[in-house]
N, C-alpha and C positions, 0 to 999 in steps of 0.2 A: 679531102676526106681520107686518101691513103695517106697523106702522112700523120692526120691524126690519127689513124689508126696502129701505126707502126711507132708514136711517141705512147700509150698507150699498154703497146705490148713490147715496149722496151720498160717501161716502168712497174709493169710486172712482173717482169723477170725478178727485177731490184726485190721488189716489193713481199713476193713469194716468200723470202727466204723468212719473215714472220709468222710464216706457217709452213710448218716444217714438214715433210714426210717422214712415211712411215719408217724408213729407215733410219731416219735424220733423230726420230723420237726415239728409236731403240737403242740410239749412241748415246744421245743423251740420258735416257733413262736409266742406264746400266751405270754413265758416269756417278748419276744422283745418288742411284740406289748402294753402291759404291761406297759411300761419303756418307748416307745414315747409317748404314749398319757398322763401319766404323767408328762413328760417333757413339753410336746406341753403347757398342760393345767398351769402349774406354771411356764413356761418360763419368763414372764412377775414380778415374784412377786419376783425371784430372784435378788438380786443385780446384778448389769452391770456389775462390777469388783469388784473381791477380794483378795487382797492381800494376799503372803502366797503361799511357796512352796510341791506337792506333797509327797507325804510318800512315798518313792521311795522301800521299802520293799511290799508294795501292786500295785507294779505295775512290779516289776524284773521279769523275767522269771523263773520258777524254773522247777525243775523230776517231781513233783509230780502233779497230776490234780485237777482242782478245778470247784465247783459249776458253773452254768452259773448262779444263783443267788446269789453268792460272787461276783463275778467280773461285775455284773452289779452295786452292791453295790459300789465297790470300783471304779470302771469306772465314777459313780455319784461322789462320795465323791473327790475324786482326778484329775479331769480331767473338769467332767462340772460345778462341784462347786466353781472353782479357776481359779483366771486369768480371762481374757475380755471374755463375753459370745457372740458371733459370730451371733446369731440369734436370740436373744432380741432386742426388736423394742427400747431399751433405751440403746442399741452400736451407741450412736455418733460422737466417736472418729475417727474414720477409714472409710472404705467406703464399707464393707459389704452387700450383698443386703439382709441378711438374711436365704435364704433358703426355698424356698418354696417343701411344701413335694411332689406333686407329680413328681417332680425332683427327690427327693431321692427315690422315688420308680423307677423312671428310671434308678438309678444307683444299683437299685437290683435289676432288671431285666438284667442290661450289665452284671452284677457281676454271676447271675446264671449260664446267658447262655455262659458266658465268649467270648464272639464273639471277635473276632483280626479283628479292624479295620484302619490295616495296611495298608493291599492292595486288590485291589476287587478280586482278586482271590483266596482270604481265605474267607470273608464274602462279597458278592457286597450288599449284603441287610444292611448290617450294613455303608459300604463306600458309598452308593449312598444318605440313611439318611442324611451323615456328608456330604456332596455335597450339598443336597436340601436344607440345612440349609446354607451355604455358597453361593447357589444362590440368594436365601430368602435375606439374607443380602446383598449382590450384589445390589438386585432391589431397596433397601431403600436408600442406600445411596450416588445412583446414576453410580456403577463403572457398566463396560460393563461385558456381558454373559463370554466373553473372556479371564475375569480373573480371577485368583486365588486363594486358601486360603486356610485357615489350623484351626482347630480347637486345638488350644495349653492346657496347662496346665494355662495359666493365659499371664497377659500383660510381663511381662518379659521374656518369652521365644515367644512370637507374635512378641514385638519387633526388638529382635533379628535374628529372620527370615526376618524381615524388613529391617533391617539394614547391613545383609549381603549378600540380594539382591539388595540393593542400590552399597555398595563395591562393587562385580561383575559389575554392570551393567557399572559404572562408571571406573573399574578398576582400583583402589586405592590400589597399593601393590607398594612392593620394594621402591624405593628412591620417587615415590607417592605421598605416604604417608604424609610426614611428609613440603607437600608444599599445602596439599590439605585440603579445611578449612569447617566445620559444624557447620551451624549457629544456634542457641539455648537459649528459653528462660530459665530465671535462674526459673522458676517454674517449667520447664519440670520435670517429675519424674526421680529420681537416678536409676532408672533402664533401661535409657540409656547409659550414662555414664557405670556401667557395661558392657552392653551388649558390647560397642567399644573395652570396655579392650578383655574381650571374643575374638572376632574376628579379633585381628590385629590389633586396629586401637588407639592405646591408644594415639599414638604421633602425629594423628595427629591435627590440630589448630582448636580447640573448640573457635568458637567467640560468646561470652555471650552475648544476646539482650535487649538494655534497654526496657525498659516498660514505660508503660500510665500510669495515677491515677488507673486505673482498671484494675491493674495489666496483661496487654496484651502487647502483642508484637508492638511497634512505630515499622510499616510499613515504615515511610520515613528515620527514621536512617536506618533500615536493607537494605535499599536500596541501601542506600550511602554506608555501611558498604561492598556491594557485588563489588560496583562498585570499591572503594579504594582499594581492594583486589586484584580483576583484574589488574587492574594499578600497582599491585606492583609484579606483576608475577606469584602469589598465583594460585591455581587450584580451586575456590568453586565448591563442588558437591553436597550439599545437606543442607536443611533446615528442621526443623523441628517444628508447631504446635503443638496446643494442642485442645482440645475439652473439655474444662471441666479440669482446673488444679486440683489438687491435694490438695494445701493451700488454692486457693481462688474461685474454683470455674467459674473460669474464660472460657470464649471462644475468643482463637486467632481472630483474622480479617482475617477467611478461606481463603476468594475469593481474599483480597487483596493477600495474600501472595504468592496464589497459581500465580495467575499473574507475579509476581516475579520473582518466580521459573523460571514460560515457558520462560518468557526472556532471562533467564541468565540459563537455560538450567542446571536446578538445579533437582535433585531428593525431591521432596515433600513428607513427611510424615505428617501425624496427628495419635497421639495419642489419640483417644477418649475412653480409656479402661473405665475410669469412666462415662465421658459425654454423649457417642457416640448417645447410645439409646435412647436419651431425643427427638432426631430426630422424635421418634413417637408421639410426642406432640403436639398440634397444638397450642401450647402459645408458644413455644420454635424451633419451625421445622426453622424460618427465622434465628437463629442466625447460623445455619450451612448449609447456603448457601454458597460453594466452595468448601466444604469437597469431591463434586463429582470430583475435581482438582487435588484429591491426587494421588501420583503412588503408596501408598502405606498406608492404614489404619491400627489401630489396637483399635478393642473393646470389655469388658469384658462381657461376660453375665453372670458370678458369682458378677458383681456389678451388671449394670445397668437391666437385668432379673432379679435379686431377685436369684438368682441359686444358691447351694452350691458351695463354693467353690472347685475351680478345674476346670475352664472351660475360657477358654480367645479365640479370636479370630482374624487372621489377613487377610488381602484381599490387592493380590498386582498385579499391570497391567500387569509387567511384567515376563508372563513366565519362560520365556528360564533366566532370572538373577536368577530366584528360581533354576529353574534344576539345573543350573550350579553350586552350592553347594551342592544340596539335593538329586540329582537322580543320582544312582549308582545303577547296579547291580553284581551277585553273580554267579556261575553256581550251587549252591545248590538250588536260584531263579529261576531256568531256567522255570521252569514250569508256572510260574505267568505271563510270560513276553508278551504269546501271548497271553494274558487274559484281557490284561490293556483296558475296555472298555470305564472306567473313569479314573479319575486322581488321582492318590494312596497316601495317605496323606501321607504316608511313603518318597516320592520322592519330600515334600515339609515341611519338617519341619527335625531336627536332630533327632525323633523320629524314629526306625522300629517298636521296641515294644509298642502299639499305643491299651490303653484300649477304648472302648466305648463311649466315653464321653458324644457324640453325643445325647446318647436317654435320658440325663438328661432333654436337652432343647428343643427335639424333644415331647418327651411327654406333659409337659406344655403346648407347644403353640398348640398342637393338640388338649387337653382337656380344654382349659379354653380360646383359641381363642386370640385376640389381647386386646379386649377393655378391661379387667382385668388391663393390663397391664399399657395401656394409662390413665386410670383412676390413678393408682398408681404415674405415673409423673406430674400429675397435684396435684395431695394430697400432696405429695415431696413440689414439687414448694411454696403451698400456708402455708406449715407447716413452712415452711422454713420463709415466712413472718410474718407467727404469732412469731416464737421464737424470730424473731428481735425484734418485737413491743413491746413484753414483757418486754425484754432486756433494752430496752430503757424505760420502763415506769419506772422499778427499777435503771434509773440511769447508765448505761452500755453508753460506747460508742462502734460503730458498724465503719467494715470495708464497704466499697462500695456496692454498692444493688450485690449481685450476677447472676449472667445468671443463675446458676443450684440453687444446696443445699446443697453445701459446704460455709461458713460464718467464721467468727471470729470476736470475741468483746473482749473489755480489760473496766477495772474499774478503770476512770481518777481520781488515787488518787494524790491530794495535798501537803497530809503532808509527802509522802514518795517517795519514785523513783518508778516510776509506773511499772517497771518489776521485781523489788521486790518485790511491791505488788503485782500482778498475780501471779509472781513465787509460794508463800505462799499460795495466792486463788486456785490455781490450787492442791497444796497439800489435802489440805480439801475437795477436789471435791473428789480425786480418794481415798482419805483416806474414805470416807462416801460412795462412791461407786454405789451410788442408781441407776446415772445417769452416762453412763460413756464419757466424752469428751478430748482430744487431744489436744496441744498447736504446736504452729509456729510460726517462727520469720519473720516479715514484714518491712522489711529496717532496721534490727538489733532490734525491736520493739518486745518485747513477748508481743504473745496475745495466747488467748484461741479460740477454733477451732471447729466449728461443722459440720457435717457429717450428713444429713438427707438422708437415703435411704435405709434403711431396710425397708421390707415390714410388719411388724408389728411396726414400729411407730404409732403412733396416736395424736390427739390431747392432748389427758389424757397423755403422754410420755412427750412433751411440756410442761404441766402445772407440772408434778413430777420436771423435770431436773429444771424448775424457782422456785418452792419450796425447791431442794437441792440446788440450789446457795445460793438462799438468808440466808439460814441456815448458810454456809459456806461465805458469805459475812461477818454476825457477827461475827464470829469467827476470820476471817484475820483481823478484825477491832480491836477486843478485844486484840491481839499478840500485832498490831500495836499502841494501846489508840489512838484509834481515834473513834471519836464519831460519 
């Protein structure tokens, strides 16, 4: 017995140093704190992108222990100084919101206390936050008390909680399938498309929606398109908007479409991962009137909050179509079961192991209130016109005004095939890096792509990214000899 005693409290000793004392946290924390507000303060003066792969030797795992001031080193040198930086307000390629820090102090706070907000009868204080936020949303954008939602890891896994409570509801299996048609514009993001393969549904008739000049879905073809369907013994079950595409920025015609649907007794979704939030805007609140149509939303608040990444959101009318994939129980659960005073986020998303995520965006909006926010989408919106105006004074042609602050322009070259010229412009952009912007193809069309929605944009971000083109315009000119 003493020497199990004494192998025991030799192994703790070992073991201890994975919970640090007080002292041990204060060294550590001063290093951390060190290292953000350095980052915070030169975030801006580093290049947007940098080409160049990792020293994959300073990052392997090895036996032996290392300084938490090596690996902060090398953490910088290898990780934040390479490749697109995610929280510089001159990331215009993608749709990042940034990162606002008292989010990331929320996600050390979930990380400390490790709270499981799985099911209310592990943490209900942690599952009724992630509820109050999901009602919160609820009231914005119109859907009833009555429904549901889930706090995801991002749009690709929202949707697909979306999309296979649409399947259930409409029950689209076995021979189905493959007579049963979802109607879809070609902007919609590819991580539906996924999500269908994921759940069954790869065969069945994806019908592709022509578009307007403003790259939106023609309402009166998809109409005719549901109705020719019908007529030919097809099953339509469901349609899909957008709120804010991806390429251009765009917003469906909500209300039309939703109309559609309730006719033809269709499952409505909108994707508003990027757009959704623009809803808080009062320049923007009318273009998403009918979004309250939908049986089924899905919106980001690592884009459209400014949040780190890791946080998505979906809200869907129906129920019992969620259960019916998501709510299972276990007899190791048995104990949870008379406890479910709320709705267990466990029982509506493919998640049980289900971190915190909740007090990233809980904290924000408790500390900084709404109007931070609203102010940010209108700054977005007008930023978004100044870089046109720019663009155009240098000579750019521009795509259609946008609804949000997603854009793209191309440079109508003359003497050459104008997507080999961008193709080359677009090289010198990411090769100089100051500034970083994205490219997409618009009716077979390369253009260059801009992304306005990090919350460290600025005006001064604008005037850098028109000072790096025009640098790299002389340059695609000089490859090309053209004057």
């Amino acid at each position: 017995m003493n020497s199990l005693i004494t192998q025991i409290e030799d192994l703790q000793k070992i073991s201890q140093e994975l919970n640090p004392s007080v002292k041990e946290r204060e060294h550590i924390n001063i290093q951390i704190q060190e290292f953000v507000n350095n980052f915070l303060k030169n975030i801006e003066n580093y290049p947007a992108y940098v080409e160049g792969n990792p020293n994959i030797e300073k990052l392997s795992i090895q036996k032996n222990k290392k300084d938490l001031k090596e690996l902060l080193s090398n953490f910088n040198s290898e990780v934040v100084l390479k490749g697109i930086k995610p929280a510089s307000g001159k990331h215009l390629g993608y749709i990042p919101g940034g990162g606002i820090y008292t989010a990331a102090i929320g996600d050390f706070l979930a990380s400390v206390t490790n709270e499981y907000a799985g099911m209310y009868y592990a943490s209900p204080g942690a599952v009724t936050i992630e509820n109050e936020l999901l009602n919160w949303m609820k009231s914005i954008f119109g859907f009833p008390k009555t429904a549901i939602g889930n706090l995801t890891s991002g749009g690709s896994i929202a949707n697909l909680i979306a999309l296979t409570a649409a399947r259930d509801k409409h029950k689209i299996k076995n021979e189905k399938i493959t007579k049963s048609v979802l109607y879809l514009s070609p902007q919609a993001h590819h991580c539906i498309r996924k999500a269908l393969r994921i759940i069954g549904l790869e065969d069945i008739k994806i019908s592709t929606l022509e578009l307007d000049e403003f790259s939106k879905i023609n309402t009166v073809k998809l109409e005719k398109k549901v109705q020719n369907d019908i007529q030919k013994g097809l099953n339509p079950f469901m349609v899909i908007a957008t709120a804010g595409t991806t390429d251009t920025g765009a917003i469906d015609p909500l209300a039309v479409i939703g109309k559609i649907a309730k006719e033809n007794n269709l499952w409505y979704h909108i994707d508003g991962a990027y757009g959704g939030f623009f809803i808080l805007s009062e320049n923007r609140k009318h273009l998403f009137k009918g979004i309250e149509l939908a049986d089924s939303l899905v919106i980001d608040p690592h884009k459209g909050l400014f949040l780190p990444y890791g946080i998505g959101a979906v809200l869907i009318k129906d129920k019992e179509a969620v259960f019916h994939s998501h709510h299972y129980t276990a007899d190791y659960m048995q104990d949870a079961i008379s406890a479910d005073l709320q709705i267990n986020p466990s029982d509506v998303s493919p998640e049980l192991t289900k971190h915190f995520r909740g007090l990233r965006m809980w904290l924000p909006l408790q500390i900084h209130g709404l109007e931070p926010f609203k102010a940010s989408f209108d700054e977005k919106i007008l930023l978004t016109a100044y870089f046109r105006n720019k663009l155009t004074e240098i000579g750019f042609k521009l795509g259609p005004q946008p609804d949000l602050t997603v854009s793209y322009f191309w440079y109508p070259s003359k003497e050459i095939d104008e997507n080999v010229f961008n193709e080359k412009l677009i090289e010198f952009i990411h090769k100089n890096g100051d500034v970083f912007l994205s490219t997409t193809k618009i009716k077979g069309k390369f253009v260059i792509r801009m992304a306005i929605l990090s919350i460290r944009t600025k005006k001064v971000t604008i005037d850098t990214a028109i000072e790096m083109i025009l640098k790299c315009l002389i340059q695609t000119k000089e490859v090309f000899s053209i004057s």
